[in-house]
N, C-alpha and C positions, 0 to 999 in steps of 0.2 A: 380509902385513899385520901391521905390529906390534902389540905387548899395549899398548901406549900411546898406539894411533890411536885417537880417540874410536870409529869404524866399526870396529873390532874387539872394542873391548868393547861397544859397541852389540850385535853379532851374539852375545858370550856372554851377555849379558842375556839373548836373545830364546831361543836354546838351552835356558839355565836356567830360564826363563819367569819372570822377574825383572819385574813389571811396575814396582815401585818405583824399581829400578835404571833400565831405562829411562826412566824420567820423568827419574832426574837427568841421566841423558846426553843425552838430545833439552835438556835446558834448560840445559846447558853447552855446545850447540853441536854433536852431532852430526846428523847430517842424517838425517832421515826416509827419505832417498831412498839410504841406503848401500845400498854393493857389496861382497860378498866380492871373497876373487881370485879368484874359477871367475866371477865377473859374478851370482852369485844377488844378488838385493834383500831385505834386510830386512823386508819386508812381507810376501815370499811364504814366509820361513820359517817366519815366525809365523803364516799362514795354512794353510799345509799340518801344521804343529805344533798344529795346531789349540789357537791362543791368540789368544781374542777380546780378549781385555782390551787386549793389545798394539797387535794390530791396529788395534783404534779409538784408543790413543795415536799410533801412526805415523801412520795418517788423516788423525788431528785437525792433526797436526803438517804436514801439507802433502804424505804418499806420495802419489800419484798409483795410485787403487786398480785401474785396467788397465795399469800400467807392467807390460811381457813383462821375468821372470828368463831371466837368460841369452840375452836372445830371441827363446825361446822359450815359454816356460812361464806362465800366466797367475794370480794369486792366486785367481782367484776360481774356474779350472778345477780348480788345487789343492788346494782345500776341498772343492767339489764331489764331488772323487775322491774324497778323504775321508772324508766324511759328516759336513763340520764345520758343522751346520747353524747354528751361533749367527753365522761367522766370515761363511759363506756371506752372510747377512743384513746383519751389520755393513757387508762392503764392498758390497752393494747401498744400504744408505741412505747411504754416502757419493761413489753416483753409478756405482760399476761398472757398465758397458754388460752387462746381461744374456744377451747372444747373442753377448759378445765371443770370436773365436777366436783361438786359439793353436796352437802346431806341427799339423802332421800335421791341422790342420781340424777337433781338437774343440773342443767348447764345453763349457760347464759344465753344461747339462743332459743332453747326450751322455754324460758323465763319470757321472752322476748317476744316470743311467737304465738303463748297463751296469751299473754296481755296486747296483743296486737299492735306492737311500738315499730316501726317499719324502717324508722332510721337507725334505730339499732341492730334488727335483722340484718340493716345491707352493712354496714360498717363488719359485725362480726362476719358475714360471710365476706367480703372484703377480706378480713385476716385470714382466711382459710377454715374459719368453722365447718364443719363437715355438714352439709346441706341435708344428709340424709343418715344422720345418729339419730337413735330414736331416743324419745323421752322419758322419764321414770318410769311411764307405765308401757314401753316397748310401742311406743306410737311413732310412726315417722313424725316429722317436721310438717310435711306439705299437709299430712290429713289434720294435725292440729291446729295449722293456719286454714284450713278450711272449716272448722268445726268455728274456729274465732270470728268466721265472715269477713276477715281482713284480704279484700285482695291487694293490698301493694305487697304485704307477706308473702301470698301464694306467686305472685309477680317474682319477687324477691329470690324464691326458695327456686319457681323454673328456670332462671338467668343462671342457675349455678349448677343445675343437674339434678335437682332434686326429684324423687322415684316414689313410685304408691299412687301412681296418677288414680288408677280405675279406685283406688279407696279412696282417697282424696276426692273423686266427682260423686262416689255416691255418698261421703260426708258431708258435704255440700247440699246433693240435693236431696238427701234426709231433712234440711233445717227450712228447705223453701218454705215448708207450708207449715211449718209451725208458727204457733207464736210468741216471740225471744222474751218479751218479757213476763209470759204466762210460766216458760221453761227457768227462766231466772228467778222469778220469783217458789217455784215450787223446788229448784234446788237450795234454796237459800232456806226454806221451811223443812228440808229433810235435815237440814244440819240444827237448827236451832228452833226447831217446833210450830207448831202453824198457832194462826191466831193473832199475830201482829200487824201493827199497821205499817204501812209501806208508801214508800212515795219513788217515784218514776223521772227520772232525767232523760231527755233525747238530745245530742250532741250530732252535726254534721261533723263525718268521719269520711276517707278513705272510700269515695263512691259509694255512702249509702250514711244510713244512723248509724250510730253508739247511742244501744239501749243502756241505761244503770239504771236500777234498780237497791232499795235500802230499805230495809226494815226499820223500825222507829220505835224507842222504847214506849214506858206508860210518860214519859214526860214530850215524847214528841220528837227524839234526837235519833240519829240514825248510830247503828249499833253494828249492823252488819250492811254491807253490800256487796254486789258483783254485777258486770257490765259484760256486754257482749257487742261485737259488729252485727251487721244486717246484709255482708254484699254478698251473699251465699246462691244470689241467681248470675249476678255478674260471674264470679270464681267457675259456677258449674258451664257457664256458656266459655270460659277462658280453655280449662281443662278439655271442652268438647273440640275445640279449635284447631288448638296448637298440639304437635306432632309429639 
């Protein structure tokens, strides 16, 4: 792609988060709907970039807020992953289908609810995300917000009617007595081999920690990670509760 195709410097606007720039490139003719050459779309970089501003220029300009990157990849799954709750909303009120899927069968509340982002949950179920579509692997919503230890999620997902309660409490309290970061750290070694070293973050989350957990190469940098919640006694006592 050369440096003097308007969809070139469109894409480094959106990289630099140029909303200025964009505006003058969308009004001298580049298209809303550009392509890198990998086939990414301009809307989903600035949506996974988590850059609202953008997004609703390219919007307004005519993207098409469920066009699949490469696709595969959905903007609005994008965000979701993310926790780009402004971006999330932007491409909902310009029409994004809320339960739209992409590769591999997730959707944006599946994305939302493994990562444990809660103001994303409510916003999608706000649009009418189906509270109880299961996930790539045929998992309801409420048992993977329970497996995450997020309860503003599990909160989230019962305000809407969300079903699998009796899974959902013994997901839960399968994880009480574990230990999150023993479990994070020996799923992160079934994927990329044991023997590394590792370093451990605790974050106040959501009534309880966010355990992360990262492996470290031989230089000391982290290489892989994965994080988990902790409120898996709170969630199993909510579940026991309420009707």
């Amino acid at each position: 792609m050369s440096t003097n195709d308007p969809a070139a410097r469109l894409f480094t606007a959106v990289y630099e988060g140029d909303d200025d720039a964009v505006v003058r490139l969308l009004r001298s003719g580049a298209s809303p709907e550009s392509v890198d050459e990998d086939g990414q779309t301009a809307l989903y970089l600035a949506a996974v970039s988590d850059q609202p501003g953008i997004v609703r220029l390219l919007l307004a300009a005519g993207a098409a807020p469920d066009r699949l990157s490469q696709d595969t990849d959905a903007p609005l799954c994008g965000a979701a992953c993310g926790g780009h709750t402004a971006v999330v909303r932007a491409l909902l009120a310009a029409g994004a289908y809320p339960d739209t899927v992409e590769a591999f069968g997730f959707t944006a509340l599946a994305w939302a609810v493994r990562r444990g982002h809660v103001p994303v949950v409510e916003a999608l179920l706000a649009a009418g995300a189906d509270p109880n579509r299961p996930g790539p692997t045929g998992e309801p919503p409420l048992v993977a917000a329970a497996r995450r230890g997020s309860l503003g999620c599990v909160r989230a997902l019962l305000a809407q009617g969300a079903e699998a309660r009796s899974e959902a409490l013994a997901e839960a309290s399968r994880w009480i007595p574990l230990d999150v970061q023993a479990e994070l750290r020996a799923g992160l070694e079934q994927i990329h081999g044991p023997g590394h070293e590792s370093v451990t973050h605790r974050y106040p989350e959501d009534n309880g920690i966010t355990i992360e957990v990262q492996l470290l190469d031989t230089e000391g940098r982290p290489f892989a990670g994965n994080d988990q919640q902790t409120a898996h006694t709170e969630i199993a006592t909510l579940l026991r509760s309420t009707p």
